[in-house]
N, C-alpha and C positions, 0 to 999 in steps of 0.2 A: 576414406573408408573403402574397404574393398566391394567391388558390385558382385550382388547374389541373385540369384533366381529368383521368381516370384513364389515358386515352389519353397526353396528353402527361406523365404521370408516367412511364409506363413509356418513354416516346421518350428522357425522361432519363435513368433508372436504364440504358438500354443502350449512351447515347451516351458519346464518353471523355471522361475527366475532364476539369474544366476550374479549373482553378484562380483562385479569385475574387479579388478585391484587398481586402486585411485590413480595411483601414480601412471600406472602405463595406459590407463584409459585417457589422464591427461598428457602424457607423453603422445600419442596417436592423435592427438588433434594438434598438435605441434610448438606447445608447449610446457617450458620447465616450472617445476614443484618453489614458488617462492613462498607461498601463505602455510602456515603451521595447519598440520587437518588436527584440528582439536576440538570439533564440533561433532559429539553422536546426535544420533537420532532424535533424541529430546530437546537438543540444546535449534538442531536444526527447525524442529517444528515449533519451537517458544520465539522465533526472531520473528517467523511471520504471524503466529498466534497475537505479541505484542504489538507490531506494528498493525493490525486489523484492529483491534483492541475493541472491544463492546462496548464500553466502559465511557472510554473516550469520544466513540462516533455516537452512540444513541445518548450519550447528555450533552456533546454537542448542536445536535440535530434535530432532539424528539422538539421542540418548540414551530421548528418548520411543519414537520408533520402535523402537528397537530389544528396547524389551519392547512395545509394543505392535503384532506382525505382523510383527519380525525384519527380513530380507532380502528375503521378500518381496513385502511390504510397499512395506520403501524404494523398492525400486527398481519392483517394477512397481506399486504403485500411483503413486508420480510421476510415472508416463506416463500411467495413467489421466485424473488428477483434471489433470496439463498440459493433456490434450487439452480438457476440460470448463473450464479458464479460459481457455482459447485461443477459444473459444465465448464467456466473457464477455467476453473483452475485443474480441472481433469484433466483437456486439452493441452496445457501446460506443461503439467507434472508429466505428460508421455516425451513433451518435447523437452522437459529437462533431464529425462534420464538417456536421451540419447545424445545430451549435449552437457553434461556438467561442468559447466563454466562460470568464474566468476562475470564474466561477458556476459553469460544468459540470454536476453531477450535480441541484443541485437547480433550476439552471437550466433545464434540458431538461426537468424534471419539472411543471414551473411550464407552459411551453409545450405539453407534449405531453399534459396533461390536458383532458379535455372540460369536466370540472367539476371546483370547489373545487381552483382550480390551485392559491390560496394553500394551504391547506391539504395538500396534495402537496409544493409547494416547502418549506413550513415542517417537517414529519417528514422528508425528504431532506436539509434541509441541516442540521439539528442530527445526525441518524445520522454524517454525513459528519465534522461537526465533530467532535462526542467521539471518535469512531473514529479521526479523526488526530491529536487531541489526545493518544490514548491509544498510539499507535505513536509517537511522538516521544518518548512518558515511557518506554514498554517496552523501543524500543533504544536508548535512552542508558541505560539499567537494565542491558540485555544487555551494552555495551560496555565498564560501570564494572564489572562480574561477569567477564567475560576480562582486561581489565587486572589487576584483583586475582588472576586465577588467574596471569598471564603472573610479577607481582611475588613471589607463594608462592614459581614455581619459582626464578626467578632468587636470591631473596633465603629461604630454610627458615623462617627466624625469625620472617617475619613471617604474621599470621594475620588473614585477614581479617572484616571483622563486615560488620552490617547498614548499622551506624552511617556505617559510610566508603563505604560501597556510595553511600549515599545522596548522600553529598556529592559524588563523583567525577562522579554521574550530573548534576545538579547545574550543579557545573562545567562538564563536557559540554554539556549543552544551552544553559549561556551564554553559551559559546563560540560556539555555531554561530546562535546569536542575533547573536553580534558579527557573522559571516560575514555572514549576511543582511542586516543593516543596510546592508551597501555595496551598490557597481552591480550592476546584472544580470550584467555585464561579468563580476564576481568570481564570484558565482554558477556559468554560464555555465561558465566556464575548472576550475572545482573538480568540476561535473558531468562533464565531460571525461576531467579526471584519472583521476576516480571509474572510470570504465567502463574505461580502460587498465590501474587497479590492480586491477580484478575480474578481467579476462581473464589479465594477465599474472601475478596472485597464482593463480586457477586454476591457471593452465597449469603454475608452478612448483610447487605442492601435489601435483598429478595425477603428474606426473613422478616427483616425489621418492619418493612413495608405491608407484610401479611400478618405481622402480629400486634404492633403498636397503631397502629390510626384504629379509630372509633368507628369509622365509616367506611365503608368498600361501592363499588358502583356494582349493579346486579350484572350478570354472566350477561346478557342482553348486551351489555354496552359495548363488547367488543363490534359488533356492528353499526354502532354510531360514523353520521358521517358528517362533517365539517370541511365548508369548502371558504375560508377566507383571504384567498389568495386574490380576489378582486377581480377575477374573470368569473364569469357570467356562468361558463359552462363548465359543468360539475364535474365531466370528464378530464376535461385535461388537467383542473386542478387535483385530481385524485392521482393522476398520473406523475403532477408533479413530486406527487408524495413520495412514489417512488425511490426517489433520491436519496430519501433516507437511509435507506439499505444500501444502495451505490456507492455513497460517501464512506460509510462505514468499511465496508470491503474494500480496502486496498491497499494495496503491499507487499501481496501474499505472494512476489515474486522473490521478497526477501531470501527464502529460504533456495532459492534458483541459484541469485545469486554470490550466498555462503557455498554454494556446493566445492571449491576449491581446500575451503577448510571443513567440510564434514567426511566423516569416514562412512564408506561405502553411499558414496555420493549419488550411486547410481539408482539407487534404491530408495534411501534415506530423503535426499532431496524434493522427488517426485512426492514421497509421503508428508512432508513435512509441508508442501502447497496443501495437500487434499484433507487432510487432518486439520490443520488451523483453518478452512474455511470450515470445513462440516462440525467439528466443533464450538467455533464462533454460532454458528448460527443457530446450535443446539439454545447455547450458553446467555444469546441476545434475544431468541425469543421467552426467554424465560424472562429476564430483565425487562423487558417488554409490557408482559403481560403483565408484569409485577408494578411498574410505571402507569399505566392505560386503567387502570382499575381503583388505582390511590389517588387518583384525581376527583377534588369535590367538586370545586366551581369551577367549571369548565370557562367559560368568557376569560375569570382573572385571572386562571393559571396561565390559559395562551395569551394572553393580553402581558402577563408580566417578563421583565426582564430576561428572566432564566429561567423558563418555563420548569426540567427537573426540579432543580434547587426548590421552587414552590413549591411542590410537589411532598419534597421532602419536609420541606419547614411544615407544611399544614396537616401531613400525619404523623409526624416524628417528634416535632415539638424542635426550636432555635438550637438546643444544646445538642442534640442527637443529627440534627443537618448538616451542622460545623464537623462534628465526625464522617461523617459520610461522604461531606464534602471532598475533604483529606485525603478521604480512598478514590476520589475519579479524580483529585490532582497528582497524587501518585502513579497512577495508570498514565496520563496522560503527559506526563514525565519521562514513561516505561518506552511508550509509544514514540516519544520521540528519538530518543534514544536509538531504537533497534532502526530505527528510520535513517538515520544518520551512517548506522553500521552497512546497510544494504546503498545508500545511496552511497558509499565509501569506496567499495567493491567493486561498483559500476563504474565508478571514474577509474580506482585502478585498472582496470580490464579494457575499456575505454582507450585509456592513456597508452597502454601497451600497446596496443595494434594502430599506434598515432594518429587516431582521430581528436586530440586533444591539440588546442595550443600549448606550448611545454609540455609534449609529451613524456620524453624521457625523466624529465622530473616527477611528475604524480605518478607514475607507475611506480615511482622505486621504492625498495622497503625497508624498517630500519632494520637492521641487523639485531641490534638488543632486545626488540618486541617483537619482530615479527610480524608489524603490522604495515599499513603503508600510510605511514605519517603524516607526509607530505598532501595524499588525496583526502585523508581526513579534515586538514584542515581549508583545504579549497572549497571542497563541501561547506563547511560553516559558514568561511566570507562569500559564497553564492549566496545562503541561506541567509544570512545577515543583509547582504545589498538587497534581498528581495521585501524584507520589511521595513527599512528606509523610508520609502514611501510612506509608510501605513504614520509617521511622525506629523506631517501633515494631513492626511486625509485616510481615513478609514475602508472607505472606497476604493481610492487608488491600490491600498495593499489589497484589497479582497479580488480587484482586476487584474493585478500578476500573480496570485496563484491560484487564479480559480481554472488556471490550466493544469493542474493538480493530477485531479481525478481525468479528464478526458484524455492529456498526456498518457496516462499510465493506462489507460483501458487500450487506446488506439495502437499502444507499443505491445501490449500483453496480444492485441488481433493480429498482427502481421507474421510472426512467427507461426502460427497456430493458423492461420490463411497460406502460407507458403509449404507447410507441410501438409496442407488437403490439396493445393495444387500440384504439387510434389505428385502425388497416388502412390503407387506401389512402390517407386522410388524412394520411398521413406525409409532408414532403416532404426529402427527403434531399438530402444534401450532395454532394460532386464524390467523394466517396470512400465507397461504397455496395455492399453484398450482394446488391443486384440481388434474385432471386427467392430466393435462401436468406436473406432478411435473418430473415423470419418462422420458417422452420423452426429457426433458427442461434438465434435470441430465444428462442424456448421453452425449447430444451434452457439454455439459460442459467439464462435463470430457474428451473426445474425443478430444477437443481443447487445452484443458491443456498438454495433451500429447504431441499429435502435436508441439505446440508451443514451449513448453520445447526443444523436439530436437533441433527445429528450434532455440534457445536460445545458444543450445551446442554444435551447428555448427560451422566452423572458417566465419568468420566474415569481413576476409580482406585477400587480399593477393597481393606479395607473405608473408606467412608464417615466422611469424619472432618472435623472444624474446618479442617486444612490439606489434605487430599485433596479437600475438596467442589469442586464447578466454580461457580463464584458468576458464571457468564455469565450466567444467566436472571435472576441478582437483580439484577444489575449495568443488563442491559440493559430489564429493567422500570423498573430508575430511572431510566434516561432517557427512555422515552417517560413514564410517568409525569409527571415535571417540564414537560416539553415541551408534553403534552396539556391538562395543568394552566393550563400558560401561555397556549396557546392560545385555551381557551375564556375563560380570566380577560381578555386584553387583545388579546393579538397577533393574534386575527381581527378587530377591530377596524381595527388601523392596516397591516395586512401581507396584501395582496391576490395575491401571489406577484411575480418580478420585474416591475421597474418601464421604464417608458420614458421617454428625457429629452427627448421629442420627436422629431420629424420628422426624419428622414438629414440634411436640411441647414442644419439647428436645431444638431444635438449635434456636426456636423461643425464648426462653430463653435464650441464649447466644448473643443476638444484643445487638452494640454499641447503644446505647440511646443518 
């Protein structure tokens, strides 16, 4: 990019946007047009709306909460730690309109370093990779574990194991491998869906919950507090609770990295991060409140298997839970899915600038679809090897991906810490934080830290084989591996993103 004045940076950051033309904003970073842009602005903001999904992370999660911090917890720390991703995902959104790449995170890390850019982009895009390799095994994990609850009810007899968990999950994600193999077009149309079945599966749950149970808990109880995490001090258990809102929030870089296939990427992009958080969190405190107040007996709802689902059976009645059930397995379907398309992107983007083993092969695309085949399904068998484990031991799987969420938060900081070290050096994109970009960056970053700990803290006690948190082993194995690799070979061949020459070099090189 060309070097401007400080003067004329700030003429920019006050002037109005100005929306650049896809192609040659991605020709000027130096490379050619292979993804079809056939992603607007809706389709952009439904990849990462569905991958956050509300639906999915709070009937996941709320049973944790509800011994770790109660009520409230759920509900007012959800506003909290909303407001504090609502600041990540700002921080972002500035950094992805001044980088619209299917690359993204470690894309912008490569750029925005003064030094050892490679080595910046190469920790960024492996954090990235595992961490969505490991959300794509986690919620088809989560989806195959409600289906079997949904089968329990309907069908007493049957009892579910590890064994079928595994395979359902499995299935799941081959499926949504099959999905992805076709046009963006299908993609596209399924993100869609996705967002109409979260709103309109809300709005039906919310409802039902406010009009059918006999009994509601007094306005009062949102301040109930519950600490059964088995530490002593009431603080850090409440703290733990936290997490609930963490886990839920993530992905939201999805739309970062479609930017290659959305029109007016430069714009579109950055909104489509800041939109699917601020609306998730609108959409999950309402869910929330709606949950936190249709609780009768508090002990055997947290005490039971599935905490929701109880929730549901004891105001809705067995035949109206099984419905409802359906709509957070669908969602959670949704969510892997769009999960799958973002972690797809990354490897292609990845793969092109050869930080991949087989590089030249996952980058490439098929000619017929337009998509990149070949990365979609390497995604899957990561995604697949990484529940393997889980056939054996429950534990074991919940240890390789519980580097999920801290992956993805850690990758989401670096770029977004490189562009506050950056300063005026920054040059931003048509959709920009103007003079809050710096103050909005810090508390960002500062959260992410934070919260990380908080991530790779123990989590139960007492202390055991299956209570331990294996996030810190988890996630020293991968930079371990990584660092390992690095010094062995890949600072050698891997300088951080590449360029395929000159704007009207690689503008010559587009799929037509």
């Amino acid at each position: 990019m060309s070097e401007r004045t400080p003067a004329s940076r700030a003429t920019a950051r006050d002037a109005a946007p100005v929306v650049l033309d896809d192609d040659a904003t991605l020709h000027a970073m130096g490379y050619p047009r292979k993804l079809t842009r056939r992603f607007k602005a809706f389709d952009n903001f439904a990849i990462s709306f569905t991958i956050i999904n509300i639906l999915s992370g709070i009937f996941s999660s709320f049973g944790f909460g509800m011994n770790a911090g109660g009520p409230r917890i759920l509900v007012f720390g959800w506003i909290g730690v909303s407001v504090m991703v609502l600041f990540i995902g700002a921080a972002m959104a500035e950094v992805a309109s001044a980088y619209p790449t299917s690359g993204a995170l470690y894309f912008s890390a490569g750029k925005l370093a003064k030094r050892h850019k490679g080595a910046w982009s190469w920790f960024t895009g492996w954090l990235n990779f595992v961490g969505q390799i490991g959300g794509t095994a986690a919620t088809g994990y989560a989806a195959a574990t409600f289906i079997q609850a949904f089968i329990a009810l309907q069908w007493t007899s049957y009892r579910p194991t590890t064994h079928q968990t595994v395979l359902i999950t499995g299935l799941i994600i081959v499926v949504q491998g099959l999905a992805n193999t076709y046009t963006v077009q299908l993609v596209a149309l399924l993100n869609r869906i996705s967002v109409w079945w979260l709103l309109i599966g809300l709005v039906v749950i919310v409802s039902t919950l406010i009009v059918m149970p006999d009994h509601h808990q007094s306005a009062s109880f949102v301040t109930h507090f519950e600490n059964n995490t088995g530490f002593a001090n009431g603080l850090y258990g409440g703290m733990l609770g936290l997490l609930v809102t963490s886990w839920t929030f993530t992905g939201f870089d999805g739309s970062f990295h479609m930017s290659e296939e959305t029109v007016h990427a430069t714009v579109n992009a950055p909104k489509g991060i800041t939109r699917s958080i601020g609306y998730s969190a609108i959409t999950g405190l309402i869910l929330m409140l709606a949950l936190v107040y249709s609780i009768r007996d508090y002990d055997e709802v947290a005490g039971s298997a599935a905490p929701p689902v109880q929730i549901l059976i004891d105001g809705l009645g067995l035949r109206t839970a099984k419905l409802m059930l359906l709509v957070v397995i669908g969602a959670m379907l949704f969510c892997g899915l769009a999960n799958l398309t973002s972690n797809t992107r990354q490897i292609f983007a990845f793969s092109r600038d050869g930080a991949m083993p087989g590089s030249r092969w996952w980058h490439s695309v098929s000619l017929r679809t337009r998509t990149p085949v070949k990365a979609v399904w390497l995604a899957v068998l990561c995604s697949l090897a990484l529940i393997v484990p889980g056939w054996w031991s429950h534990t074991a799987f919940t240890a390789i991906v519980s580097v999920n969420v801290v992956g993805l938060f850690l990758a989401y900081a670096v770029p977004i810490f490189l562009r506050l070290r950056l300063g005026d050096g920054f040059e931003p994109g048509p959709w920009n934080l103007g003079r809050w970009g710096r103050p909005i960056g810090w508390v960002a970053v500062i959260w992410i830290l934070l919260s990380s700990v908080l991530f790779m803290l123990p989590q139960a006690s007492p202390i055991t084989a299956d209570s331990f948190n294996y996030a810190p082993i988890a996630l020293g194995a991968v930079l371990l591996v990584a660092t390992v690799w690095w010094f062995a070979t890949a600072r050698r061949r891997f300088r951080g993103p590449i360029s395929y020459g000159r704007p009207d070099e690689v503008a010559a090189m587009d799929l037509i």
